[in-house]
C-alpha positions in Angstrom: 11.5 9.4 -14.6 7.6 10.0 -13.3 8.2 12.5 -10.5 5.2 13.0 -8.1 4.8 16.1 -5.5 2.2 16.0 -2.3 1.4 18.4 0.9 0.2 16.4 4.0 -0.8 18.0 7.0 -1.3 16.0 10.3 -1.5 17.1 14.0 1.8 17.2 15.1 3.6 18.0 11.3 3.2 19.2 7.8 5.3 16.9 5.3 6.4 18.2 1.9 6.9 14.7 -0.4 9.1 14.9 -3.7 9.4 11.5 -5.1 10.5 9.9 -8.7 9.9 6.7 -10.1 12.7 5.8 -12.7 13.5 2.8 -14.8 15.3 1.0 -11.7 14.2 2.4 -8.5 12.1 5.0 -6.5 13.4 7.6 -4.7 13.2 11.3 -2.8 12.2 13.2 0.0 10.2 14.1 2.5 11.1 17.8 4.3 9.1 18.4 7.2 7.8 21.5 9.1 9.0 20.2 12.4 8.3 20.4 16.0 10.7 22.0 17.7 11.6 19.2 19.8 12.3 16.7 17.3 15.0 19.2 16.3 16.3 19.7 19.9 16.2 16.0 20.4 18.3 15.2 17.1 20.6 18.0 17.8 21.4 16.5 21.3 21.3 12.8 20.5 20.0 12.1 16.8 16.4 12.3 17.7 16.2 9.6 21.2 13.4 10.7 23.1 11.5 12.7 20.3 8.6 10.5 18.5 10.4 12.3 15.1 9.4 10.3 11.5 13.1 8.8 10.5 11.7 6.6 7.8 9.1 5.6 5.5 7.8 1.8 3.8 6.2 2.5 0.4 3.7 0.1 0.0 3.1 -0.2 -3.9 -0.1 -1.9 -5.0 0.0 -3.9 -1.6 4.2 -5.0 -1.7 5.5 -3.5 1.3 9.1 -2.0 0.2 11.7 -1.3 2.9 13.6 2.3 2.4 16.9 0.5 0.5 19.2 3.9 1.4 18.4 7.3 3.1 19.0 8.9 5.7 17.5 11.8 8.1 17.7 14.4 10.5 17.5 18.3 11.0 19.3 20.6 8.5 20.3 24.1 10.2 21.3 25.1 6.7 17.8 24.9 5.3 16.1 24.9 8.8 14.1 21.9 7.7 14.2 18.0 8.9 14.0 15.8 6.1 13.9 12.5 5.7 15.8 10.6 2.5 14.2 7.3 0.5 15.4 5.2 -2.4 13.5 1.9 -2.8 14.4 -0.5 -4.8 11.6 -0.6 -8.1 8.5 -2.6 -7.2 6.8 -5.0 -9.5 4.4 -2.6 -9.4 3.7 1.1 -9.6 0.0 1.7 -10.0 -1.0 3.0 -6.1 2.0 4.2 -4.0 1.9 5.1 -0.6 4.3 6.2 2.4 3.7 5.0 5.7 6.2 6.6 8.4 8.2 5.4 10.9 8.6 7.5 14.4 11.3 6.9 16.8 8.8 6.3 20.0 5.5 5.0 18.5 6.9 3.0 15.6 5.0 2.4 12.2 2.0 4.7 11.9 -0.4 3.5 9.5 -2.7 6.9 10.6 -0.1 9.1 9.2 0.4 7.6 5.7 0.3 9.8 2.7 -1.3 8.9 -0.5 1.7 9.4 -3.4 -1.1 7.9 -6.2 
Protein backbone atom coordinates (compact mmCIF):
# COMPACT_ATOMS: atom_id res chain seq x y z
CA UNK A 1 0.00 0.00 0.00
CA UNK A 2 0.91 4.00 -0.44
CA UNK A 3 0.94 5.05 3.17
CA UNK A 4 0.93 8.91 3.65
CA UNK A 5 1.86 10.82 7.20
CA UNK A 6 0.75 14.68 7.92
CA UNK A 7 0.87 17.25 11.17
CA UNK A 8 -1.95 19.77 11.23
CA UNK A 9 -2.23 22.40 13.68
CA UNK A 10 -5.45 24.45 14.16
CA UNK A 11 -6.81 26.64 17.05
CA UNK A 12 -8.42 24.52 19.16
CA UNK A 13 -6.24 20.97 18.16
CA UNK A 14 -3.12 19.46 16.68
CA UNK A 15 -4.14 16.23 14.50
CA UNK A 16 -1.50 13.49 13.73
CA UNK A 17 -2.92 11.73 10.19
CA UNK A 18 -1.57 8.10 9.37
CA UNK A 19 -3.38 6.94 6.29
CA UNK A 20 -2.85 3.99 3.50
CA UNK A 21 -4.16 3.62 0.23
CA UNK A 22 -4.18 -0.16 -0.75
CA UNK A 23 -5.54 -2.13 -3.68
CA UNK A 24 -9.20 -2.11 -2.24
CA UNK A 25 -9.66 0.67 0.11
CA UNK A 26 -8.26 3.62 2.27
CA UNK A 27 -7.82 3.63 5.67
CA UNK A 28 -6.16 4.98 9.16
CA UNK A 29 -6.05 7.40 11.69
CA UNK A 30 -6.18 10.51 12.98
CA UNK A 31 -4.80 10.84 16.97
CA UNK A 32 -5.35 14.14 18.28
CA UNK A 33 -3.71 16.37 20.98
CA UNK A 34 -7.01 17.14 22.58
CA UNK A 35 -8.75 19.62 24.57
CA UNK A 36 -9.34 18.60 27.78
CA UNK A 37 -12.98 18.84 27.51
CA UNK A 38 -13.54 16.81 24.63
CA UNK A 39 -12.09 14.08 26.85
CA UNK A 40 -14.25 14.96 29.90
CA UNK A 41 -17.26 15.17 27.69
CA UNK A 42 -16.62 11.56 26.04
CA UNK A 43 -15.64 10.11 29.33
CA UNK A 44 -19.11 11.29 30.70
CA UNK A 45 -21.34 10.72 27.71
CA UNK A 46 -19.29 9.83 24.49
CA UNK A 47 -18.44 13.33 23.60
CA UNK A 48 -22.42 15.29 23.85
CA UNK A 49 -21.78 18.67 24.59
CA UNK A 50 -18.03 18.92 23.41
CA UNK A 51 -17.61 20.27 19.56
CA UNK A 52 -14.97 16.99 19.54
CA UNK A 53 -13.96 15.82 15.62
CA UNK A 54 -15.72 12.08 15.56
CA UNK A 55 -15.24 11.69 11.82
CA UNK A 56 -13.82 12.64 8.64
CA UNK A 57 -15.17 12.61 4.52
CA UNK A 58 -12.19 12.24 2.21
CA UNK A 59 -12.86 14.00 -0.65
CA UNK A 60 -10.55 12.38 -3.52
CA UNK A 61 -10.13 14.33 -6.69
CA UNK A 62 -13.67 16.08 -5.96
CA UNK A 63 -15.82 12.39 -4.97
CA UNK A 64 -16.89 13.00 -1.59
CA UNK A 65 -16.33 9.42 0.27
CA UNK A 66 -18.23 8.75 3.50
CA UNK A 67 -15.94 7.01 6.50
CA UNK A 68 -17.28 3.15 5.53
CA UNK A 69 -16.06 1.81 9.26
CA UNK A 70 -14.28 3.58 12.32
CA UNK A 71 -14.79 4.62 15.18
CA UNK A 72 -13.58 7.28 17.90
CA UNK A 73 -13.09 8.43 21.23
CA UNK A 74 -10.44 9.05 24.06
CA UNK A 75 -7.85 6.40 24.88
CA UNK A 76 -6.65 6.57 28.69
CA UNK A 77 -4.16 3.88 27.70
CA UNK A 78 -2.33 6.09 25.14
CA UNK A 79 -3.79 9.42 26.60
CA UNK A 80 -4.73 10.36 23.08
CA UNK A 81 -8.36 10.76 21.24
CA UNK A 82 -8.24 9.35 17.94
CA UNK A 83 -10.45 8.97 15.42
CA UNK A 84 -10.62 5.60 12.96
CA UNK A 85 -11.35 5.76 8.94
CA UNK A 86 -11.60 3.05 6.24
CA UNK A 87 -13.19 4.31 3.00
CA UNK A 88 -14.08 2.35 0.50
CA UNK A 89 -11.33 2.98 -2.74
CA UNK A 90 -12.24 5.94 -4.85
CA UNK A 91 -12.06 5.98 -8.56
CA UNK A 92 -9.57 8.22 -7.95
CA UNK A 93 -6.52 8.84 -5.78
CA UNK A 94 -4.57 11.80 -7.23
CA UNK A 95 -5.56 14.82 -4.44
CA UNK A 96 -6.93 13.44 -1.08
CA UNK A 97 -8.26 15.43 1.51
CA UNK A 98 -9.94 14.99 5.09
CA UNK A 99 -12.60 17.24 6.08
CA UNK A 100 -13.81 16.71 9.83
CA UNK A 101 -16.82 16.29 11.36
CA UNK A 102 -17.46 17.95 15.07
CA UNK A 103 -20.16 16.94 17.30
CA UNK A 104 -21.65 20.73 17.76
CA UNK A 105 -20.70 22.68 14.56
CA UNK A 106 -20.95 19.84 12.08
CA UNK A 107 -18.72 19.54 8.79
CA UNK A 108 -15.79 22.03 8.87
CA UNK A 109 -14.54 22.69 5.55
CA UNK A 110 -11.90 25.37 7.61
CA UNK A 111 -10.35 22.49 9.31
CA UNK A 112 -9.54 20.12 6.44
CA UNK A 113 -6.14 18.71 5.99
CA UNK A 114 -4.40 18.31 2.83
CA UNK A 115 -3.39 14.26 2.64
CA UNK A 116 -1.91 15.01 -1.26
Amino acid sequence: PEEFETTAQFDEYTVHVKLAVSDVDISGTATFDAPQEWIDAFEANYSRGADSVWDYELVADGQRMRNVSGGYGYSRWTNQWQVEMRYDLPQSTQNLTLVPRREISGWREDESIVIR
